[in-house]
Backbone as a chain_set.jsonl record, in Angstrom:
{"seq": "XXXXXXXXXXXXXXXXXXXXXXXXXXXXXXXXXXXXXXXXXXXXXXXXXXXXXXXXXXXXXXXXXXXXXXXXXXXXXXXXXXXXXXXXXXXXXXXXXXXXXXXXXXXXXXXXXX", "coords": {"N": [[37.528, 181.449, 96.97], [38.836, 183.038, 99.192], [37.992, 186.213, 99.846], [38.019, 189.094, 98.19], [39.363, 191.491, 99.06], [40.576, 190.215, 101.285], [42.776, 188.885, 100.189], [43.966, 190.806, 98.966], [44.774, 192.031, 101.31], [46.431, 190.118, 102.248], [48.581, 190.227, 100.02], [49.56, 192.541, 100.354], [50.747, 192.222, 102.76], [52.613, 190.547, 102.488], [53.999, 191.988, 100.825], [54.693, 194.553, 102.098], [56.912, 193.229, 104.055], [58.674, 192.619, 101.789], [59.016, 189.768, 101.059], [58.792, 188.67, 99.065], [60.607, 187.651, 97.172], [61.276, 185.132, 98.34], [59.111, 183.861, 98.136], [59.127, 181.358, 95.946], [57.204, 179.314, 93.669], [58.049, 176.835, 94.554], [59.237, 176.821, 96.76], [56.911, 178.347, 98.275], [54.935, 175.786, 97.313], [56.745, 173.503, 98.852], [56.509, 174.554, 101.777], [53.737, 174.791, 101.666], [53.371, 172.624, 102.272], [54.838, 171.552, 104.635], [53.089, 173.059, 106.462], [50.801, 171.856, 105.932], [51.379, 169.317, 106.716], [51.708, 170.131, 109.831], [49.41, 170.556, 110.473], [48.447, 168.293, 110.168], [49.76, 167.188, 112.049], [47.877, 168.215, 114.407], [46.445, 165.845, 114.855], [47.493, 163.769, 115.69], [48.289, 160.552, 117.298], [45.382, 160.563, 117.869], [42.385, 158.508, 118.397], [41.166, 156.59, 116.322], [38.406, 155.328, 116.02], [35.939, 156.749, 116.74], [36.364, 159.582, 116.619], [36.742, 162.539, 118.917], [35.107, 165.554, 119.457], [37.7, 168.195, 118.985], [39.018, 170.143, 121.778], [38.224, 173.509, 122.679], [41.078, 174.983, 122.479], [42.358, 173.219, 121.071], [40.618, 172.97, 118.129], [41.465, 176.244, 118.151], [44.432, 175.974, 117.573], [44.445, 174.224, 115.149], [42.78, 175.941, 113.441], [44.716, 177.684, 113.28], [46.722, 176.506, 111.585], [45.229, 175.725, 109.363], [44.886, 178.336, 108.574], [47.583, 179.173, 107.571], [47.554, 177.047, 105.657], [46.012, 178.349, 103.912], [46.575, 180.437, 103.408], [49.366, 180.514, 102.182], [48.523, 178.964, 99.952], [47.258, 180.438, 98.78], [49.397, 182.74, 97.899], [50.141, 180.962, 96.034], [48.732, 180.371, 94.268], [48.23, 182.569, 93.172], [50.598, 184.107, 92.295], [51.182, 182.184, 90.148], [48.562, 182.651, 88.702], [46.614, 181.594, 89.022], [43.361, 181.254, 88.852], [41.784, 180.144, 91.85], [39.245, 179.511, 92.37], [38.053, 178.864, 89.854], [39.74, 176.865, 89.515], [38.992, 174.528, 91.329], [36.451, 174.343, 90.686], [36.199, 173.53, 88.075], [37.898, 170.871, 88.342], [36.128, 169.752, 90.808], [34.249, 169.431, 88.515], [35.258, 167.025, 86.688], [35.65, 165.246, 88.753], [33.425, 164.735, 89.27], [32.537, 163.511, 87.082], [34.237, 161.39, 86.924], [33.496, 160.544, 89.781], [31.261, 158.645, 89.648], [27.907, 158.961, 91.025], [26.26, 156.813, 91.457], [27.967, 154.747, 91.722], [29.802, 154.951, 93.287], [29.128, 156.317, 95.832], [29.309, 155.787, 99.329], [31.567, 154.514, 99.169], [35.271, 154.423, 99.389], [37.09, 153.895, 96.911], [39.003, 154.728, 94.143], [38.512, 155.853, 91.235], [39.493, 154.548, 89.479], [39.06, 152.064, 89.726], [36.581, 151.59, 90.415]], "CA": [[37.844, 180.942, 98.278], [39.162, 184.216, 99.67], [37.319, 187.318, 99.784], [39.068, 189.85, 97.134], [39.777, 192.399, 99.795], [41.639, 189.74, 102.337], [43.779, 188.481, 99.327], [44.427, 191.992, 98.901], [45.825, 192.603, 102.764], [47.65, 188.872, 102.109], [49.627, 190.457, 99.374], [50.177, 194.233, 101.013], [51.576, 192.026, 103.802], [54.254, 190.501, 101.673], [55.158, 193.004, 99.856], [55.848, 195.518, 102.656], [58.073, 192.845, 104.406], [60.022, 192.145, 100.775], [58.781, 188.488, 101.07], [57.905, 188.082, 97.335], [61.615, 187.399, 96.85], [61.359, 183.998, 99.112], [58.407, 182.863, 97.294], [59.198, 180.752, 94.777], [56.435, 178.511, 93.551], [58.973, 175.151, 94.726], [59.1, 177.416, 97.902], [55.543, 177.548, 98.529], [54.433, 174.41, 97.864], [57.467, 172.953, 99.905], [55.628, 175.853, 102.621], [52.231, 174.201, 101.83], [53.454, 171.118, 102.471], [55.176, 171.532, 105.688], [51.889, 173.66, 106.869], [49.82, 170.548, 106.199], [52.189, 168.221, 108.12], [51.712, 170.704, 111.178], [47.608, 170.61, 110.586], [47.806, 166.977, 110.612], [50.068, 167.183, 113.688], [46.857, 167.865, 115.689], [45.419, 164.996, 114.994], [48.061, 162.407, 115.614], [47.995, 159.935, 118.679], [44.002, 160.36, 118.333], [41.915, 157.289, 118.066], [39.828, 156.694, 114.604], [37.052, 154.602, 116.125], [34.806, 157.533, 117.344], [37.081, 160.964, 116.746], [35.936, 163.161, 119.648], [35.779, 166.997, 119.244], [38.923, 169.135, 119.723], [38.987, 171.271, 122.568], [38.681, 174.919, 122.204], [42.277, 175.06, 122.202], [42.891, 172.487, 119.819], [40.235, 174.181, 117.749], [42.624, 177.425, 117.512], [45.831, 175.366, 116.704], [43.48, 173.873, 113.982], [42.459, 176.726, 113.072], [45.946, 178.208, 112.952], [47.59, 175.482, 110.389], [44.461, 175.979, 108.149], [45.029, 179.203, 108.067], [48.744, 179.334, 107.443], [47.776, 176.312, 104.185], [45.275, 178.644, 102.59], [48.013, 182.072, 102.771], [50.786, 179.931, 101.195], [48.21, 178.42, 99.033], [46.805, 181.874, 97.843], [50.169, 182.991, 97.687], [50.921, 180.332, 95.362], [47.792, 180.948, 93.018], [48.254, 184.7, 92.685], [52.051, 183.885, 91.629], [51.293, 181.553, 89.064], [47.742, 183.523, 88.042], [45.604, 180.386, 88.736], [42.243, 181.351, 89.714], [41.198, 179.033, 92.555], [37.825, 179.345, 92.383], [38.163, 178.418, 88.59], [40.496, 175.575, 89.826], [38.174, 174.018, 91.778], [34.8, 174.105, 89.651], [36.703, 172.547, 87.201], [38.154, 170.117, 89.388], [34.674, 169.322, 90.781], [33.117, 168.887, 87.165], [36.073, 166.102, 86.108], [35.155, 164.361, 89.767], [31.732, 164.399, 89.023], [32.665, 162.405, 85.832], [34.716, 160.452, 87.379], [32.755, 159.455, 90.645], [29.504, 159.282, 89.806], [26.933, 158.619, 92.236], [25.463, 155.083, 91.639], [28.803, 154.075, 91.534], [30.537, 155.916, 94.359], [28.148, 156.406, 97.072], [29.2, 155.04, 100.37], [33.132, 153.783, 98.701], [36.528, 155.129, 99.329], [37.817, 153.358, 95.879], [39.553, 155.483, 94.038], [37.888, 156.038, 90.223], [39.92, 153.875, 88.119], [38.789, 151.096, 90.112], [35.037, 151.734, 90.342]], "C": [[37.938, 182.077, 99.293], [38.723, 184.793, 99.003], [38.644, 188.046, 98.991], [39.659, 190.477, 98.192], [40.894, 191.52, 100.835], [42.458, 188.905, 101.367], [44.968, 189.501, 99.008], [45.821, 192.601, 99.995], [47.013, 191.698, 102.664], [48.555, 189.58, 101.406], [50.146, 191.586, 99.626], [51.048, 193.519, 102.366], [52.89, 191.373, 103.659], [54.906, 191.405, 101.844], [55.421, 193.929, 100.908], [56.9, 194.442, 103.573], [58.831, 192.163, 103.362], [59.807, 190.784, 100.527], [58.885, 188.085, 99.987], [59.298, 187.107, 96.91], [62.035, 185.57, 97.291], [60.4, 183.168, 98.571], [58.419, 182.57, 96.244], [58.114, 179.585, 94.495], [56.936, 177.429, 94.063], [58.87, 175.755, 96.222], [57.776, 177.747, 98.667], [55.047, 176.549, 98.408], [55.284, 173.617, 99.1], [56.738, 173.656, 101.453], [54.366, 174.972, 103.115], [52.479, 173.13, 102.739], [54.098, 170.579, 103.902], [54.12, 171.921, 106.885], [50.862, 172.433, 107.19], [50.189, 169.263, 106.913], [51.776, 168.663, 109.782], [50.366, 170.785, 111.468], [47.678, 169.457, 111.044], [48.165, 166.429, 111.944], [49.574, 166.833, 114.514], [46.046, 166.854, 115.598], [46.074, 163.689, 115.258], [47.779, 162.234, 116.856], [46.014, 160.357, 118.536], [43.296, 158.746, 117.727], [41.074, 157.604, 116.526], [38.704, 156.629, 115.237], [35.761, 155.384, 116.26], [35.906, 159.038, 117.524], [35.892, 162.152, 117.802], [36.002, 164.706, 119.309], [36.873, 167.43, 119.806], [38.485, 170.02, 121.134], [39.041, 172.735, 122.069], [40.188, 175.662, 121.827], [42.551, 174.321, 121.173], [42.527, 173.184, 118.578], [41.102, 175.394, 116.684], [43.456, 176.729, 116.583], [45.581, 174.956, 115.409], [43.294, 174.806, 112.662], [43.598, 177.539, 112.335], [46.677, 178.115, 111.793], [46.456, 175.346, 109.18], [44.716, 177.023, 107.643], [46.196, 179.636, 107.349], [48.884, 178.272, 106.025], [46.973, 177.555, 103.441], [45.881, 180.155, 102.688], [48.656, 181.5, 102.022], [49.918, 179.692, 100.155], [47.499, 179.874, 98.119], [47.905, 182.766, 97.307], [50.606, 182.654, 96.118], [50.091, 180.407, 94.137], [47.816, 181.892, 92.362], [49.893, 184.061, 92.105], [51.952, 183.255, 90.543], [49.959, 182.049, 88.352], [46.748, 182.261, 87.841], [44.565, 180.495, 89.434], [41.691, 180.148, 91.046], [40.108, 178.876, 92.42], [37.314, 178.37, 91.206], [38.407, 177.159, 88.73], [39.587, 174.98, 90.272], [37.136, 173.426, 91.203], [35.412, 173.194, 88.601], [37.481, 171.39, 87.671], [36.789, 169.167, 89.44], [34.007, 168.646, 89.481], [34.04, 167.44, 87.131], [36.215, 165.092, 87.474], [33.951, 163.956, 89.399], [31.681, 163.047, 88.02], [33.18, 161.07, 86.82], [34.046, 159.247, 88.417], [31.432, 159.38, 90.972], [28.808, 158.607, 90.725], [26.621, 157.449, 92.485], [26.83, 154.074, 91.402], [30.369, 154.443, 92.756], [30.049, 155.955, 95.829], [28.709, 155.664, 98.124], [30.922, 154.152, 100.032], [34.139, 154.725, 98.686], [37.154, 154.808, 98.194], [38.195, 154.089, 94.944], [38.783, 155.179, 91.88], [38.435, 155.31, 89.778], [39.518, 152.567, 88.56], [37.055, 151.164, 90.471], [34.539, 150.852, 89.187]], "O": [[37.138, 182.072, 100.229], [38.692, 184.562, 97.794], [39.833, 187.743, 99.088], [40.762, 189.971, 98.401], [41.95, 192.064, 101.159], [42.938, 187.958, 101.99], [46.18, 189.346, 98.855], [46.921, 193.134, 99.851], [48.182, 192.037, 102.848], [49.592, 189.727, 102.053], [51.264, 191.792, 99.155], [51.911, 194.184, 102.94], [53.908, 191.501, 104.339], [55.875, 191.726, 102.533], [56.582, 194.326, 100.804], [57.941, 195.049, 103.823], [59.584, 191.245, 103.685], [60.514, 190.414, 99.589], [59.122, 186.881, 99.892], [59.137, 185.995, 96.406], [62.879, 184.904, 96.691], [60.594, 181.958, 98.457], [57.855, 183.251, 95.388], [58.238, 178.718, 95.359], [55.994, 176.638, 94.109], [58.3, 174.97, 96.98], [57.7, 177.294, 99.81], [54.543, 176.114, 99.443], [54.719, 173.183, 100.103], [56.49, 172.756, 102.256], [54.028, 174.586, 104.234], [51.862, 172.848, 103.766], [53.935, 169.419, 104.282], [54.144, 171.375, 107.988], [50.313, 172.129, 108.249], [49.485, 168.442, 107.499], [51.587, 167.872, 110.707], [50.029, 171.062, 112.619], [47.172, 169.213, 112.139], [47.542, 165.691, 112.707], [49.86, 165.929, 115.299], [44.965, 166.865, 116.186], [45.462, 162.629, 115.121], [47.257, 163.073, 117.59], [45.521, 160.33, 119.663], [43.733, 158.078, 116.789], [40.6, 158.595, 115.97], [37.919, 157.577, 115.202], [34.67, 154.887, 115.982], [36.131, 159.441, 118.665], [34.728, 162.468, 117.555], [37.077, 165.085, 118.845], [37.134, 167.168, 120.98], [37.344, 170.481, 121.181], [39.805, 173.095, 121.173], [40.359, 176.633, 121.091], [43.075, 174.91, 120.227], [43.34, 173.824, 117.911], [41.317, 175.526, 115.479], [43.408, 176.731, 115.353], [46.378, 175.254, 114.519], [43.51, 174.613, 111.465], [43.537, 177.962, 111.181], [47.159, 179.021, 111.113], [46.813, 174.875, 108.1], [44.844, 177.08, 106.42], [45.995, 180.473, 106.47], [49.877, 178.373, 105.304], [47.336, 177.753, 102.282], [45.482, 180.978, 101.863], [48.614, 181.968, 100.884], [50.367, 180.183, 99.119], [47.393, 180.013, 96.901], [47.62, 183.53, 96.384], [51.109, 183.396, 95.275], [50.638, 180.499, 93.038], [47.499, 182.081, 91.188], [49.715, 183.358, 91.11], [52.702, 183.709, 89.679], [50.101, 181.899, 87.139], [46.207, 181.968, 86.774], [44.537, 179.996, 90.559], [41.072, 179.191, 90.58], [39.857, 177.676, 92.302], [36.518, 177.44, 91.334], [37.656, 176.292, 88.284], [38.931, 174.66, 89.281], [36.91, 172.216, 91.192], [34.935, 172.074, 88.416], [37.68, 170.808, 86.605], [36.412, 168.289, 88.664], [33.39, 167.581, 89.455], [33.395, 166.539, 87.667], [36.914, 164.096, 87.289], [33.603, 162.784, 89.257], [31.059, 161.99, 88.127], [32.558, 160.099, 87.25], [33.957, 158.024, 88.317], [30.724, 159.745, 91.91], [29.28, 157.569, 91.189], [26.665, 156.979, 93.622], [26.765, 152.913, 91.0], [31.557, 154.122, 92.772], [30.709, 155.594, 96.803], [28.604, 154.479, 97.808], [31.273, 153.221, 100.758], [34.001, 155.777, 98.063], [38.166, 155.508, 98.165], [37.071, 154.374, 94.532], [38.717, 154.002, 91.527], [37.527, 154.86, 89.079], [39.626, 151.741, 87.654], [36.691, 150.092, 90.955], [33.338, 150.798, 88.926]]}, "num_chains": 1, "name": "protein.A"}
């Protein structure tokens, strides 16, 4: 997901402000999870029917609360030693199973109901 080198600066920026001590895996996700409340923030009061683009400002703010889920969330990988990348692909494969194509395509229904 993250480049080795800016995982690198993520965790030199902890550790010189002592942070490590505050992250507790229950403490990051709770983190994550407040982060992704404040992403979805920007999108409340908007209509569904035809979502228009953000403004360049919005944009940022957007931009901001993504960025602030995938620190906590790299935070929270490196702490517990769970490759994301790994996570994912394997993830992906056990979707794949799950929602396969000629049976998926074009449906929000959630696999056990397919």
């Amino acid at each position: 997901m993250l480049s080795d080198d800016l995982i690198a600066r993520l965790l030199t920026f902890r550790t010189e402000r002592d942070w490590e001590q505050f992250h507790t895996p229950k403490n990051l996700a709770v983190a994550i999870s407040v982060e992704a409340g404040e992403l979805l923030e920007q999108f409340q009061w908007t209509v569904d029917t035809r979502p228009a683009r953000p403004t360049d400002d919005g944009l940022a703010r957007i931009g901001d609360e993504i960025a602030d889920v995938a620190i906590l969330l790299t935070y929270l990988a490196h702490d517990l030693g769970i490759d994301i990348d790994v996570a994912v692909n394997a993830k992906l494969a056990r979707n794949a199973q799950r929602y396969p194509v000629d049976k998926s395509r074009g449906t929000a229904v959630k696999y056990d109901r397919l």
